[in-house]
C-alpha positions as protocol buffer text, in pm:
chain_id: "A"
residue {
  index: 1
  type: UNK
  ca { x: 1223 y: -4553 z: 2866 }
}
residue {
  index: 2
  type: UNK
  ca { x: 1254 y: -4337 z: 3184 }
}
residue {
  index: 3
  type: UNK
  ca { x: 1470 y: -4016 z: 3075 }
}
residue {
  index: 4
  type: UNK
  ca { x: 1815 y: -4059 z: 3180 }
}
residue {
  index: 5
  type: UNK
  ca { x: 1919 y: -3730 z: 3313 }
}
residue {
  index: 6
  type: UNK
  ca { x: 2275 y: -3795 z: 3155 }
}
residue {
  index: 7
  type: UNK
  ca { x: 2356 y: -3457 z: 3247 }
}
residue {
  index: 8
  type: UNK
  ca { x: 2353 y: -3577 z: 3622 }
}
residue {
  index: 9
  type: UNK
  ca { x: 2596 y: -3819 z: 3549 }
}
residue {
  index: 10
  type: UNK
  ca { x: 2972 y: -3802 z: 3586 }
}
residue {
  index: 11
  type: UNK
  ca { x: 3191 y: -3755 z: 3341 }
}
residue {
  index: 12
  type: UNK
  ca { x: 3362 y: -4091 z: 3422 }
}
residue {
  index: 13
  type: UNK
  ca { x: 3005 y: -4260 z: 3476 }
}
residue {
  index: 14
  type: UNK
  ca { x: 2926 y: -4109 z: 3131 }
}
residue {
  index: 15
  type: UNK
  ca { x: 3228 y: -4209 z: 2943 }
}
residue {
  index: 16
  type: UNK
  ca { x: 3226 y: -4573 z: 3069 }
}
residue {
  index: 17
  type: UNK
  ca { x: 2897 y: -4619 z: 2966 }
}
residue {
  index: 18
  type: UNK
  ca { x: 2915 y: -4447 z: 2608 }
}
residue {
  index: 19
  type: UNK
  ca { x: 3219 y: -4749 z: 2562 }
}
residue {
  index: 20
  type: UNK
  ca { x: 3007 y: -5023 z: 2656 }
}
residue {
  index: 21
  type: UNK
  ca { x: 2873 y: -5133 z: 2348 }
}
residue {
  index: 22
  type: UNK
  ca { x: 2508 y: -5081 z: 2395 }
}
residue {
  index: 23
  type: UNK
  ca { x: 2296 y: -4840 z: 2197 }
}
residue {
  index: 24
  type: UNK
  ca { x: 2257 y: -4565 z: 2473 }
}
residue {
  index: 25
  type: UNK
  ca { x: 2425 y: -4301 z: 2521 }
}
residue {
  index: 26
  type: UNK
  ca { x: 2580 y: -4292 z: 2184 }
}
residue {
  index: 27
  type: UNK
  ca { x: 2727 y: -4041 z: 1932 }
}
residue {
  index: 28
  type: UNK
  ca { x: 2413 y: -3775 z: 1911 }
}
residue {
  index: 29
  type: UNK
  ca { x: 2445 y: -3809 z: 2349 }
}
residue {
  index: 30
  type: UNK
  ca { x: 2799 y: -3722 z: 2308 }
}
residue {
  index: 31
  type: UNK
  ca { x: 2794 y: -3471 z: 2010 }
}
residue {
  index: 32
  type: UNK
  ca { x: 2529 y: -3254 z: 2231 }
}
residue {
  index: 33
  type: UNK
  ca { x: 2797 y: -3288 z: 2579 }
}
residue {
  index: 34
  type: UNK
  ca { x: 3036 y: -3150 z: 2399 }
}
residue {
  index: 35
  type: UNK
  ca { x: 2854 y: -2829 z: 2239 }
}
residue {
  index: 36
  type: UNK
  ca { x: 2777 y: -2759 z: 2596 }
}
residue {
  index: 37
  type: UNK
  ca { x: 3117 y: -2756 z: 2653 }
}
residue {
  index: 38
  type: UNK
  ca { x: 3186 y: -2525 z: 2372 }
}
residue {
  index: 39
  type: UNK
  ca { x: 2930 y: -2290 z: 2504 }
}
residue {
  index: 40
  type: UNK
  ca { x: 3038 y: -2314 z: 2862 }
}
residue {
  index: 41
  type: UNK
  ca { x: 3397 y: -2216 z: 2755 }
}
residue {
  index: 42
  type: UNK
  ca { x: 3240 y: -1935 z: 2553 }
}
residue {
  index: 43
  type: UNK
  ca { x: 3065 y: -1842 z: 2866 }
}
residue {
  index: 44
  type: UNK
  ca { x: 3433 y: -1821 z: 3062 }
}
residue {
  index: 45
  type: UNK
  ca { x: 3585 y: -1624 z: 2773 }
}
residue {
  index: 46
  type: UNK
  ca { x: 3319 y: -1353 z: 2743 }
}
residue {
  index: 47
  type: UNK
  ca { x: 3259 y: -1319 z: 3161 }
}
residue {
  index: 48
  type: UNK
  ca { x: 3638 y: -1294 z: 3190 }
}
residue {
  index: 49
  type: UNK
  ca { x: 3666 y: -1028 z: 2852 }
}
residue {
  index: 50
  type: UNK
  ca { x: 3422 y: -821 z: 2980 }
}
residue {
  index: 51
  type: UNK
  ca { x: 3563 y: -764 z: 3281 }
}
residue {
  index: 52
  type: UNK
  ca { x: 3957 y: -712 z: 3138 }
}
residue {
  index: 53
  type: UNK
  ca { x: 3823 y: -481 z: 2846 }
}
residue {
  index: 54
  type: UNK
  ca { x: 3827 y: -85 z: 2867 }
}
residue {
  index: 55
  type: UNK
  ca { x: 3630 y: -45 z: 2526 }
}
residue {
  index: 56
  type: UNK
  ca { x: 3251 y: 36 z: 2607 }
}
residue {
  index: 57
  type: UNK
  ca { x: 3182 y: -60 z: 2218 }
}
residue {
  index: 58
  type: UNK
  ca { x: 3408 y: -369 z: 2290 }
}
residue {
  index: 59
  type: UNK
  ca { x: 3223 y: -512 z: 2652 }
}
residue {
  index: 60
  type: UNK
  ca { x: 2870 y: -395 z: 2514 }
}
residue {
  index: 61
  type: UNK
  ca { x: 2939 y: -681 z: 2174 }
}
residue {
  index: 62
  type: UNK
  ca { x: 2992 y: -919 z: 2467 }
}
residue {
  index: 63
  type: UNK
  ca { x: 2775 y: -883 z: 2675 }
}
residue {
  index: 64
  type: UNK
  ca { x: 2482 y: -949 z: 2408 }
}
residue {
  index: 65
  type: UNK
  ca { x: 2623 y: -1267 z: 2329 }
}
residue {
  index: 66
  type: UNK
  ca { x: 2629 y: -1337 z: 2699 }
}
residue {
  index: 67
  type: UNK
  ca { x: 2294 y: -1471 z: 2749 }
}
residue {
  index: 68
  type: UNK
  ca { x: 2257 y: -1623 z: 2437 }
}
residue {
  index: 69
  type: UNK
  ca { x: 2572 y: -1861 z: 2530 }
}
residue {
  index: 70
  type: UNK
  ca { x: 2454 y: -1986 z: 2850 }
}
residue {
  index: 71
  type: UNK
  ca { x: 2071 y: -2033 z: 2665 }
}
residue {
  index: 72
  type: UNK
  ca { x: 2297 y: -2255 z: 2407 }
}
residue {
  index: 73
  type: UNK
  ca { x: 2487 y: -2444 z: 2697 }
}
residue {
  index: 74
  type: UNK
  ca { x: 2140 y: -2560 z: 2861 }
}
residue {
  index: 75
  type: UNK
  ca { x: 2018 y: -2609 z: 2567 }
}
residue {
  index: 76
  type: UNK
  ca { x: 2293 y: -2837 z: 2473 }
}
residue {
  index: 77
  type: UNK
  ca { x: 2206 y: -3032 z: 2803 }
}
residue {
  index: 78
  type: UNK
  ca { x: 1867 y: -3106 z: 2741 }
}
residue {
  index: 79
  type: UNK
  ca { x: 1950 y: -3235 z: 2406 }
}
residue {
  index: 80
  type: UNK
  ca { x: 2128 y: -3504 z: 2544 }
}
residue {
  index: 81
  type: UNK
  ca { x: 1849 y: -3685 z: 2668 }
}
residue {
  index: 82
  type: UNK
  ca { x: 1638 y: -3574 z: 2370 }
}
residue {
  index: 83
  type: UNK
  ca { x: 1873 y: -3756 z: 2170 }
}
residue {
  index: 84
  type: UNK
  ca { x: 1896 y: -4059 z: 2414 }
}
residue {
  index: 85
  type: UNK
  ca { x: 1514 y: -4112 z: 2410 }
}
residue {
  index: 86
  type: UNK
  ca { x: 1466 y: -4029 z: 2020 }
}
residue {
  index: 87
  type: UNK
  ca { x: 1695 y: -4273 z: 1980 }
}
residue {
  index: 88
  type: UNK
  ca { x: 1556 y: -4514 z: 2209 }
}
residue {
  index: 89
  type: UNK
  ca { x: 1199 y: -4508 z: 1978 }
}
residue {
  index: 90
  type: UNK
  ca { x: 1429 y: -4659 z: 1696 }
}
residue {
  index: 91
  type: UNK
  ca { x: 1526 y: -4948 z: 1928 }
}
residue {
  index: 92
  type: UNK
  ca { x: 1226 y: -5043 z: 2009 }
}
residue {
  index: 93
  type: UNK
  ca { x: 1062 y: -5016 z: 1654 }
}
residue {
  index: 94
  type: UNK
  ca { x: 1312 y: -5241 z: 1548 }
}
residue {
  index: 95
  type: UNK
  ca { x: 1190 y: -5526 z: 1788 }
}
residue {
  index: 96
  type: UNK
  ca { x: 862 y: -5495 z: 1661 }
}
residue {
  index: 97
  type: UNK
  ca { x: 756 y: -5878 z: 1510 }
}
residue {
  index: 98
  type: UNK
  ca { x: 838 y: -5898 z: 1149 }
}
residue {
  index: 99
  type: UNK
  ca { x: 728 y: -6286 z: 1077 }
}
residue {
  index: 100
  type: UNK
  ca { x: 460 y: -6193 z: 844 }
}
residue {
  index: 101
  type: UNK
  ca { x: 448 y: -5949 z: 539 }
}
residue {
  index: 102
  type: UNK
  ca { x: 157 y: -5754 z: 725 }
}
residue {
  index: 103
  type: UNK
  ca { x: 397 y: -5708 z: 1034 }
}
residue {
  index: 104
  type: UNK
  ca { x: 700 y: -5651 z: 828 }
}
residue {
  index: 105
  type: UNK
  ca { x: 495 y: -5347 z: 675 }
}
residue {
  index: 106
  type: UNK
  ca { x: 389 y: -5221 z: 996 }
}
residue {
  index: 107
  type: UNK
  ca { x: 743 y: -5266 z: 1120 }
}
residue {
  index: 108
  type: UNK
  ca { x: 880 y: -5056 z: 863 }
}
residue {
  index: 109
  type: UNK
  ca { x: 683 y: -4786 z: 901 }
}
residue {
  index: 110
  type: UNK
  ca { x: 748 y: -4733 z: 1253 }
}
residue {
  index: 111
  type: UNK
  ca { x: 1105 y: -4771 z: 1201 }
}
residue {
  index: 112
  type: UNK
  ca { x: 1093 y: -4489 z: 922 }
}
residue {
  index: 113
  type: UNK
  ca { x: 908 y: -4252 z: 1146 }
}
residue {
  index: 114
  type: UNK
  ca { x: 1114 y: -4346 z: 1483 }
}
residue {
  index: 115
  type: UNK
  ca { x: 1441 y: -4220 z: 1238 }
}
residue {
  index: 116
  type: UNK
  ca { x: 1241 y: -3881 z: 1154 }
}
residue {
  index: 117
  type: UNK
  ca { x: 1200 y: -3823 z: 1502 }
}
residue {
  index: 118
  type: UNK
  ca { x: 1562 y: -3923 z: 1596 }
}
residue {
  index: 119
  type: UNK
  ca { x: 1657 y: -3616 z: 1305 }
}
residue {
  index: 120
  type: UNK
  ca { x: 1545 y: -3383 z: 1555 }
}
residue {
  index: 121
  type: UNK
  ca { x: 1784 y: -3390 z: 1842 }
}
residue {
  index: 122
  type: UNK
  ca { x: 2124 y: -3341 z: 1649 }
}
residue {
  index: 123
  type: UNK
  ca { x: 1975 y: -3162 z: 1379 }
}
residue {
  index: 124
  type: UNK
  ca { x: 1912 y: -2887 z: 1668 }
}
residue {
  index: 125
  type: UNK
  ca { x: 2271 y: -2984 z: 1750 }
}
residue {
  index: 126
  type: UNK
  ca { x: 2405 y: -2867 z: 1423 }
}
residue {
  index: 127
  type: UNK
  ca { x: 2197 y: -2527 z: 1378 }
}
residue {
  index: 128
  type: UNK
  ca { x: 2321 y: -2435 z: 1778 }
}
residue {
  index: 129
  type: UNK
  ca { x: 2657 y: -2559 z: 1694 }
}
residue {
  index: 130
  type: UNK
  ca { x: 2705 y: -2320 z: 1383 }
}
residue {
  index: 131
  type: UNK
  ca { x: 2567 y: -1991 z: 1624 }
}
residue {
  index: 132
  type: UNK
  ca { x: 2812 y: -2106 z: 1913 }
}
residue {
  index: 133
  type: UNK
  ca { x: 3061 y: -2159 z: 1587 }
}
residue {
  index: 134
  type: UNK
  ca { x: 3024 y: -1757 z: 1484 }
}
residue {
  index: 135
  type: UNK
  ca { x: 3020 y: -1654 z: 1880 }
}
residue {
  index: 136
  type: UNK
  ca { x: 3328 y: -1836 z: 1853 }
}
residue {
  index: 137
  type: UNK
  ca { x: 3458 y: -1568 z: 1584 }
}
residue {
  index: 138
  type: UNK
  ca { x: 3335 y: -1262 z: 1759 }
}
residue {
  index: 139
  type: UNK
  ca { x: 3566 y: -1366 z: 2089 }
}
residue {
  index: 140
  type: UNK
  ca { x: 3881 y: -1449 z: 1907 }
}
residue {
  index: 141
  type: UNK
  ca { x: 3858 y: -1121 z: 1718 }
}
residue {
  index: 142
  type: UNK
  ca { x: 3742 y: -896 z: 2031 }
}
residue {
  index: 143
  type: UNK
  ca { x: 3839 y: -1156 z: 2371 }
}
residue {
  index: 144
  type: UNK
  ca { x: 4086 y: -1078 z: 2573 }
}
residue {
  index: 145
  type: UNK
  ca { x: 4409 y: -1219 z: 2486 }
}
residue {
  index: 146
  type: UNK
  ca { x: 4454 y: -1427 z: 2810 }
}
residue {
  index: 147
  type: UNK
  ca { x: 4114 y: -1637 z: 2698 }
}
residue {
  index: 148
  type: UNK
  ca { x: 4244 y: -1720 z: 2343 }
}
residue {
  index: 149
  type: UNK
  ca { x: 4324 y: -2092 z: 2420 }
}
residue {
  index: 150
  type: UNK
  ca { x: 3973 y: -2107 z: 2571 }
}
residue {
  index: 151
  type: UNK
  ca { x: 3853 y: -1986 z: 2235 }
}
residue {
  index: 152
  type: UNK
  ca { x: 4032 y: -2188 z: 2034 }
}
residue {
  index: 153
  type: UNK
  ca { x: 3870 y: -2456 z: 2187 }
}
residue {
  index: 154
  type: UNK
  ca { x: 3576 y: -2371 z: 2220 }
}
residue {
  index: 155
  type: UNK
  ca { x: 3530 y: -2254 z: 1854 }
}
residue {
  index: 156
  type: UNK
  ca { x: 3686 y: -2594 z: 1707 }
}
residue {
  index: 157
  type: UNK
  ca { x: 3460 y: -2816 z: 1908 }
}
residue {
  index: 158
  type: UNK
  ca { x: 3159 y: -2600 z: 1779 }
}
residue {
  index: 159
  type: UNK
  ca { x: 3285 y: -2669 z: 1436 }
}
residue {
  index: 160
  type: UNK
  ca { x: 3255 y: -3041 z: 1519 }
}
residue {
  index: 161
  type: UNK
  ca { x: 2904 y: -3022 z: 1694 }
}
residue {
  index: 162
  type: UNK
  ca { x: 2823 y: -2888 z: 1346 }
}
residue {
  index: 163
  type: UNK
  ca { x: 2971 y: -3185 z: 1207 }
}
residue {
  index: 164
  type: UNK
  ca { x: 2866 y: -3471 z: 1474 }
}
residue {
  index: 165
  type: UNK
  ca { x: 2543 y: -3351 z: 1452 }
}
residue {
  index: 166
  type: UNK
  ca { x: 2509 y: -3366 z: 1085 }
}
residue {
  index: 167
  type: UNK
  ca { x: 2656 y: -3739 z: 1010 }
}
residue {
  index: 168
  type: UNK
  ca { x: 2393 y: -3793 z: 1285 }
}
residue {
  index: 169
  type: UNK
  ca { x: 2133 y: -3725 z: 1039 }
}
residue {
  index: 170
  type: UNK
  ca { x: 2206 y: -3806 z: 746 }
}
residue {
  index: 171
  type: UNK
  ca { x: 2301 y: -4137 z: 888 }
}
residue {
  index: 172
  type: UNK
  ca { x: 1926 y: -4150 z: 1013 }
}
residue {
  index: 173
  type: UNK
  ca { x: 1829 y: -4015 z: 635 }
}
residue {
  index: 174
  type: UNK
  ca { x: 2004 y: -4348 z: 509 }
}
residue {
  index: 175
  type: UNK
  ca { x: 1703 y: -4505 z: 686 }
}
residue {
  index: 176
  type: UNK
  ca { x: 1421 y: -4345 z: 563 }
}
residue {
  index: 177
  type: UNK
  ca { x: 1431 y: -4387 z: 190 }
}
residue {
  index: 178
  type: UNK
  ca { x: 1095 y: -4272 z: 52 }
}
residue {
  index: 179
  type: UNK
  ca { x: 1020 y: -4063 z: 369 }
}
residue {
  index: 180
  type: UNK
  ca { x: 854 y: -3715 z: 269 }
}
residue {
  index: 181
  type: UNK
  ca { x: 1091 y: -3542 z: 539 }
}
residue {
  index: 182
  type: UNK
  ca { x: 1395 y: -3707 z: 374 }
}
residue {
  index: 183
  type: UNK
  ca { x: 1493 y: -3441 z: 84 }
}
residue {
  index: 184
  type: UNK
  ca { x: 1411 y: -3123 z: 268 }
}
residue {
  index: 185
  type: UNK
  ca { x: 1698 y: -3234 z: 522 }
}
residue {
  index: 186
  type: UNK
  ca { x: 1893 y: -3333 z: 301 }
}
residue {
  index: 187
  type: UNK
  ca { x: 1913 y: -3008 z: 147 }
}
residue {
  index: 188
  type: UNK
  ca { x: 1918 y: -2854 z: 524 }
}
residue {
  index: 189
  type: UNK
  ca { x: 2208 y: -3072 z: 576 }
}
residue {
  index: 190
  type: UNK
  ca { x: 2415 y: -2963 z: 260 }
}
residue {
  index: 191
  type: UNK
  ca { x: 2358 y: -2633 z: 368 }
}
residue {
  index: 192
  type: UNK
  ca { x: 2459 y: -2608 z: 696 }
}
residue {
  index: 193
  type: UNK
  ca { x: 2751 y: -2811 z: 638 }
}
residue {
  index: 194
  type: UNK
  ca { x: 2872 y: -2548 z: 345 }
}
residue {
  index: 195
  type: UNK
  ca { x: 2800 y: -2297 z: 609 }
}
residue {
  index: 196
  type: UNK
  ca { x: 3020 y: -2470 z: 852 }
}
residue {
  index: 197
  type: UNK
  ca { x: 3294 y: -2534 z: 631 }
}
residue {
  index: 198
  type: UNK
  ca { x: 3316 y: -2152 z: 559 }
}
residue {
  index: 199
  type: UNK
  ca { x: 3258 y: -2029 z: 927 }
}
residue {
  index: 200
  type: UNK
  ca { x: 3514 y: -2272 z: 1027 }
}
residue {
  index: 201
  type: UNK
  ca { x: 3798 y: -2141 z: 791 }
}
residue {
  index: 202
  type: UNK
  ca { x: 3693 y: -1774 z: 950 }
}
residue {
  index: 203
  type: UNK
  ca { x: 3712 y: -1898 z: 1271 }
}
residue {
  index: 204
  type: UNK
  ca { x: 4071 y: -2048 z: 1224 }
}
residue {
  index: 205
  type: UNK
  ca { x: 4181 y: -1744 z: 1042 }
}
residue {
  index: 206
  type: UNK
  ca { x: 4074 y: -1538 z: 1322 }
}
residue {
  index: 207
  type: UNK
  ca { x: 4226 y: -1690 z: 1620 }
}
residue {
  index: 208
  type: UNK
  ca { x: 4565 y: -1757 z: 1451 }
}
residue {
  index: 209
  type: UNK
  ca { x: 4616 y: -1460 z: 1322 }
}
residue {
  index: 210
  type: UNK
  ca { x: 4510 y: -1361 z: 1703 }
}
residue {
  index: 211
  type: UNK
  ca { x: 4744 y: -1597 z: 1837 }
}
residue {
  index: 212
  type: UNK
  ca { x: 5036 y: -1497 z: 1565 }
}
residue {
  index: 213
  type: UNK
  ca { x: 4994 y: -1100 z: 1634 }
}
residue {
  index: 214
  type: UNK
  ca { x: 5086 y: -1180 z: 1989 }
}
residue {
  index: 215
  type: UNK
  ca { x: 5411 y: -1359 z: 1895 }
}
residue {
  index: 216
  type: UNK
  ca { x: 5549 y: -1079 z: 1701 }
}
């Protein structure tokens, strides 16, 4: 499979196509497009902060995330076609013959090591999800107040890269019973959902209690 540059597509070229009903794009493609949403909205809310703020301790915290966002927002990108052609191996393992016990062996084992590699993509997903996730924090405590919406947005669909990313894999774990790789991310998995589920709850905490302080 040529790589798809799904990037390059439209949105409405992209959308049509992940309803379709065929295997590609699919729910990694789309988990990844929106974490580089997330960071691209955390890009807008720390350019625009930076430039509102008057606190030298308050632009310098920004602008180290700076970089680090827009690294996470390409990085995003090219996981979408990572994910697309990971995927893709899976497909084409499973067309592999199967009519005799020799090939049914053979079979297997390709399909069990085309889901390892398929781990990859939103695995990455999840682990860049939870950092955009705690930038998330650091702009609803110290953005400016007219980028709070932004925020809000951007850290909730972090929190759900986190997520997407994860089901992603341990659906692919489901597939690979026996596979060496298979407890070691599990136990990945566990933990960076339980680190998730905690960031998340800061996250919310902080940009209500942001949004609440400027209603009273």
């Amino acid at each position: 499979m040529d790589r798809p540059n799904f990037p390059q597509w439209t949105i409405l070229a992209f959308v049509e196509q992940l309803a379709e009903g065929t295997p590609l794009p699919g729910g990694g493609c789309a988990v990844s497009v929106v974490g580089a949403l997330a960071a691209a909205l955390g890009s807008l809310a720390g350019q625009i902060s930076r430039r509102k703020t008057a606190d030298p301790e308050q632009e310098a915290a920004l602008a180290a995330i700076q970089p680090q966002i827009e690294r996470a927002r390409q990085t995003f990108l090219d996981l979408i076609d990572a994910d697309a052609l990971a995927y893709h191996e899976v497909v084409l393992a499973r067309r592999l013959p199967h009519a005799t016990a020799a090939a049914r062996q053979l079979r297997d084992q390709a399909i069990i090591q085309a889901f390892a590699r398929a781990c990859g993509p939103p695995l990455d997903m999840a682990r860049l999800g939870l950092e955009v996730l705690d930038w998330a924090t650091l702009l609803a405590e110290k953005g400016s107040p007219v980028i709070l919406a932004d925020v809000g947005v951007m850290g909730f669909l972090a929190l759900a890269v986190v997520h997407g990313g994860l089901v992603n894999v341990l659906a692919n774990l489901t597939m690979m019973a026996g596979a060496p790789e298979t407890a070691a991310w599990h136990r990945e998995a566990t933990g960076l959902k339980t680190a998730a589920e905690a960031r998340g709850r800061n996250f919310a905490a902080a940009i209500y209690s942001r949004l609440a302080s400027g209603l009273s």
